[in-house]
N, C-alpha and C positions, 0 to 999 in steps of 0.2 A: 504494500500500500504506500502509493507515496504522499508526501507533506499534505500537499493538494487536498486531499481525498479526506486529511487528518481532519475534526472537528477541531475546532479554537476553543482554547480554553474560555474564553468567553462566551460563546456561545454554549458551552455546557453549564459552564456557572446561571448563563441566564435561563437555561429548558428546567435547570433546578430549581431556582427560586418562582419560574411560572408554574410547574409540578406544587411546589410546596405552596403557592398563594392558591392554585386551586384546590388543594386540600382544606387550608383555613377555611374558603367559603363554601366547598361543602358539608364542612361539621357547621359552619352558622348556618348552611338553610336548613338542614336536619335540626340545629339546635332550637331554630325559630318556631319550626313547627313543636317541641317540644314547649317553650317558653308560651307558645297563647294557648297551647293544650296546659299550662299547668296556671296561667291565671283565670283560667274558666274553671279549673278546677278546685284551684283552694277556699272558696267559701262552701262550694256545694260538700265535698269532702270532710269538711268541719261541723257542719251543721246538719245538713240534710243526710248524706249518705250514712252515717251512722244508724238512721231514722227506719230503715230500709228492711226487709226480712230478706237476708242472703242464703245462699244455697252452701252447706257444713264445708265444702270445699273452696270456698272464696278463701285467698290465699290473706295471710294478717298484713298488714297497712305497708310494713316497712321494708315487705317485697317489692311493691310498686316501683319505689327511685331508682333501687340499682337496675331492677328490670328494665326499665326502660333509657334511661342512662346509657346501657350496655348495649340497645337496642339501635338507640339515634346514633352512636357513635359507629354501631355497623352499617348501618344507612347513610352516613358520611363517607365513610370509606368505602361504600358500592358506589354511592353516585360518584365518585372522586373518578375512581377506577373507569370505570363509564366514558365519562369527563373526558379522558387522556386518551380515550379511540379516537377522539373527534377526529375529522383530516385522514382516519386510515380506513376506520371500517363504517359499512354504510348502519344505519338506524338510528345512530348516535340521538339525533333530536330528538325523534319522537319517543327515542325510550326513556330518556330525560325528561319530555314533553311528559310524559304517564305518568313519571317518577315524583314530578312538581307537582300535577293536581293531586297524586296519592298525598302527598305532605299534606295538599289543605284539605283532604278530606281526613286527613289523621286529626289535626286541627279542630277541624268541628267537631270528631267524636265528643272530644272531651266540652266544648261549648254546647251541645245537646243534653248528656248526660250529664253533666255538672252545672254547667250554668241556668238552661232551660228545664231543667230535674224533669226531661221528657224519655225514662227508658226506651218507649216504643221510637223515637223517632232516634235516638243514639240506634237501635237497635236495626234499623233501617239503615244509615249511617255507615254502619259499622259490615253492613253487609254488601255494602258498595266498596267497601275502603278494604274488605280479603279480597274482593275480586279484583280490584285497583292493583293490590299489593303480587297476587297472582301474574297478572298482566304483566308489570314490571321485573317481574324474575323471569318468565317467559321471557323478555325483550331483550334482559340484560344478559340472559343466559348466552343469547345468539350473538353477544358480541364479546362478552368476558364472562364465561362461565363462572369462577373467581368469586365476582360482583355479584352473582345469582346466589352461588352459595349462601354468603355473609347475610341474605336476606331470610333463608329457611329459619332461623333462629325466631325472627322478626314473624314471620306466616307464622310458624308454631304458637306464640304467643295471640295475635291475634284473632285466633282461631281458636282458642281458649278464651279467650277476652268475649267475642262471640259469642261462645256456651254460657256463659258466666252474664250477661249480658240479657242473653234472653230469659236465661234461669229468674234474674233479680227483676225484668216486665213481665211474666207468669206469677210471679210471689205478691206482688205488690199489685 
């Protein structure tokens, strides 16, 4: 290989620092969506959810943070990965496109069900936002399986959330 052909250090210093700033924004648009999913959540959560007749398997309160903590942080790191196809392989948008309405429909679960203290319509919600979340590992699969993976954790959960979900608009 000659010189020519060598990248410049420069030019790698700078594909790192644009790798690394797209990473920062996609843990902030993951984390966004977690941040108005948790201030729709904390009054209903304190006051009203306790209120509620749950089903013996609803997990105790202080699973919820890390759970999903652990959750957004793989959703960051999917769409990151995603991210970084742009320019090589074809679907990039639109699976990013899926990726960003699934955020604000993650979003409004928490404003349905917390805010609006409407089970039935989180419940609804929530059944658009597996298929959402389905869709987007479908999408993401075809372009960095990787990025599919890190989401199974995320479906698992949701799909429990779900049950859990409908369990507590049957009770109530």
């Amino acid at each position: 290989m000659s010189d020519a052909a060598a990248p410049s250090t420069s030019s790698l210093v700078s594909t790192r620092w644009v790798a690394g700033l797209g990473l920062v924004v996609s843990l902030l648009l993951a984390f966004s969506a977690a941040t108005i999913g948790g201030l729709a959540t904390a009054q209903g959560v304190s006051e009203w959810y306790p209120t509620l007749t749950k089903p013996s398997w609803t997990p105790p309160s202080w699973v919820f943070g890390p759970v999903w903590t652990t959750l957004y942080t793989l959703m960051g790191i999917s769409s990151w990965l995603i991210w970084m196809r742009r320019g090589v392989a074809p679907g990039v948008p639109v699976a990013l496109g899926v990726y960003g309405i699934h955020l604000v429909v993650n979003a409004l679960w928490s404003v349905s069900f917390f805010a609006l203290r409407d089970p039935g319509l989180a419940l609804l919600n929530i059944l658009a936002l597996d298929g959402l979340v389905i869709a987007t590992i479908v999408l993401f699969a075809r372009i960095r399986p990787l990025a599919a993976g890190l989401l199974v954790p995320y479906l698992l959960w949701a799909l429990f959330a779900t049950g859990l979900n409908l369990t507590i608009w049957r009770l109530n």
